[in-house]
C-alpha positions as CSV (number, residue, x, y, z in Angstrom):
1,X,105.1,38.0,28.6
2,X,104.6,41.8,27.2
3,X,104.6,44.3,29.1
4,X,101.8,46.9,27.5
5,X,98.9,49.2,28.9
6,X,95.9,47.7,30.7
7,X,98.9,44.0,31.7
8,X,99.7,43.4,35.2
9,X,103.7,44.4,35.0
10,X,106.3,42.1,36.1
11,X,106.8,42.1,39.6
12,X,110.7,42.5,40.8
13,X,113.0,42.8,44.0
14,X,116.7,45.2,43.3
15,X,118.8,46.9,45.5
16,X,118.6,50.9,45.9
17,X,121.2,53.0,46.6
18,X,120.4,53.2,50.1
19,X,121.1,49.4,50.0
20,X,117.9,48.8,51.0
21,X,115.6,45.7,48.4
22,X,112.6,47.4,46.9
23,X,109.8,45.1,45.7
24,X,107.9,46.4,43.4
25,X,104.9,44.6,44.7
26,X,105.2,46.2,48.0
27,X,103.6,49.4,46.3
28,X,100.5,48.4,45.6
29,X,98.3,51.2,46.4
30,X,100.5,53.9,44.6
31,X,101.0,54.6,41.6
32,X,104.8,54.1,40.6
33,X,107.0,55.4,37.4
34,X,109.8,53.3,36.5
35,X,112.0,54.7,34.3
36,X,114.8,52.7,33.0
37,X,117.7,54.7,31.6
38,X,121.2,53.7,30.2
39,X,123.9,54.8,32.8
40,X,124.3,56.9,35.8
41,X,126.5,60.7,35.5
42,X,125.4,60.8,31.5
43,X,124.6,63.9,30.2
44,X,121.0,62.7,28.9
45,X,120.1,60.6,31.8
46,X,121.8,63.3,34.2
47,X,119.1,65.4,32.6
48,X,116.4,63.4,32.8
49,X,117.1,62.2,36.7
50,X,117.1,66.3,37.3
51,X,114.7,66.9,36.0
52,X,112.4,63.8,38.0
53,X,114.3,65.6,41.1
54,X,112.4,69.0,40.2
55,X,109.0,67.6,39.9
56,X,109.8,65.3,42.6
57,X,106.9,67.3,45.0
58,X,104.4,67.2,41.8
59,X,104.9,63.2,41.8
60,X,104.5,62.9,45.7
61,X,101.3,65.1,45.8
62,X,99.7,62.3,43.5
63,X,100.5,59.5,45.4
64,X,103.3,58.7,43.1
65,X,106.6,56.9,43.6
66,X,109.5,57.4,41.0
67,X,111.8,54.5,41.0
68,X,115.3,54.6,38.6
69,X,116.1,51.5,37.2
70,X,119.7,51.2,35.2
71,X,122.3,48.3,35.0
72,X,124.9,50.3,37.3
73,X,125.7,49.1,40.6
74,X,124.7,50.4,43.8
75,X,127.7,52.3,44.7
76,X,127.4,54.4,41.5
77,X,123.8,54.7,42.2
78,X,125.3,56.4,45.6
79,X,127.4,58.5,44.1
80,X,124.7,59.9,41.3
81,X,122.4,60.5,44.2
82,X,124.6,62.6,46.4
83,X,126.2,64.2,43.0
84,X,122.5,65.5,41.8
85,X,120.4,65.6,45.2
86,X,118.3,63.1,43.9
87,X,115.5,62.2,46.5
88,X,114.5,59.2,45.1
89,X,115.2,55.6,45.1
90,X,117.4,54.0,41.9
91,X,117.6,50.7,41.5
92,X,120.7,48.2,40.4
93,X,119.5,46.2,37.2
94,X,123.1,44.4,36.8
95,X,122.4,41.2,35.5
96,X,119.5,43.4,33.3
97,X,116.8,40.4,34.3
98,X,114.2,43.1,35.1
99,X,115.0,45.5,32.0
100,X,114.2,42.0,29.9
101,X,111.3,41.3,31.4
102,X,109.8,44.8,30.7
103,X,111.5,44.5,26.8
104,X,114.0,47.7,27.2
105,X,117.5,45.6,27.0
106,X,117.7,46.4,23.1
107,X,120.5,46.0,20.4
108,X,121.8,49.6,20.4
109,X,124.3,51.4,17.5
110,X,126.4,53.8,18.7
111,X,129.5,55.4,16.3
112,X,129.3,51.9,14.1
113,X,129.6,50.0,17.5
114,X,126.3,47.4,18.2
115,X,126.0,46.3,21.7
116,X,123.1,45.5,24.1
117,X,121.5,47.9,26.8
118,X,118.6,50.2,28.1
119,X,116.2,51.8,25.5
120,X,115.2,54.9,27.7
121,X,111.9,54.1,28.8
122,X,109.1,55.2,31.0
123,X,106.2,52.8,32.7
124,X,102.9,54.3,34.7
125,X,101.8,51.4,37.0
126,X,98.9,52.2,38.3
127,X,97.1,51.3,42.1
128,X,96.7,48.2,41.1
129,X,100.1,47.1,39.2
130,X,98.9,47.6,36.0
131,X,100.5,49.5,33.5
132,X,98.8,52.8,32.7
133,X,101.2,54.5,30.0
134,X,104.5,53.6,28.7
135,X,106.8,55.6,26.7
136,X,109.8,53.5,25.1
137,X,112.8,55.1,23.1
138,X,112.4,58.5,25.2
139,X,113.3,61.6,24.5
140,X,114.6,63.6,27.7
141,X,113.1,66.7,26.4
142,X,109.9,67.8,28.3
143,X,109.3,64.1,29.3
144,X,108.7,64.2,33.1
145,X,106.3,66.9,32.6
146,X,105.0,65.1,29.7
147,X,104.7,61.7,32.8
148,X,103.5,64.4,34.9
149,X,100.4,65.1,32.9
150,X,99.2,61.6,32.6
151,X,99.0,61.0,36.1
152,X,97.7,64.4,36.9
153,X,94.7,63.9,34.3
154,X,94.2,59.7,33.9
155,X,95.2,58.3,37.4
């Protein structure tokens, strides 16, 4: 199955760093932005979780949940949280079963090296658990504003 605009997305069950299990299922209702990033205390995804962090407010007035998705484990999750005030939920990916099932576990090149992990993307889900928008291969620049925007005008 592939995940693109107007599908119903994969539903999933991690663990957040409060050690709590989020299913995605269980927000139906809200509109949700997954955004699935590489590693946790990054500079680009430091940037990026920042700046979700200072539109945080924007999201919640629009009935919108952000939810962090990256293969790190929980207590690096904590630690990213507390480092960044982050006030919402990331979620451990380890085995990288839910990044597959939303096609963001890619062959990466870095310095000559190829190995496999999380093309920076960003998924809308709307009310109903459908995706709205996605952005794959992200650029950090202006993005969450960019996510912003959608929801604001479309949902």
């Amino acid at each position: 199955m592939t995940v693109e605009i107007g599908t119903k997305v994969p539903d999933f069950t991690l663990e957040a760093q409060t050690g709590e299990t989020v299913t995605l299922s269980d927000l139906h209702g809200k509109n949700v932005v997954i955004y699935f990033y590489p590693k946790d205390m990054t500079p680009g995804c430091t940037t990026e979780a920042c700046d979700f962090r200072d539109k945080y407010q924007e999201f919640a007035d629009l009935n919108a949940v952000i939810l962090g998705i990256s293969p790190d484990p929980v207590a690096r999750h904590q630690k990213f949280v507390e480092k960044y005030s982050l006030p919402f939920l990331l979620l451990a990916d380890m085995d990288h079963q839910v990044a597959e099932a939303y096609g963001v576990w890619k062959l990466k090149k870095n310095f000559g090296k190829e190995y496999m992990g999380i093309e920076r993307s960003t998924f809308v889900v709307d009310k109903e658990g459908r995706v709205a928008k996605e952005w794959r291969k992200v650029q950090v620049k202006g993005h969450v504003e960019e996510a912003l925007a959608f929801i604001r005008e479309n949902l």
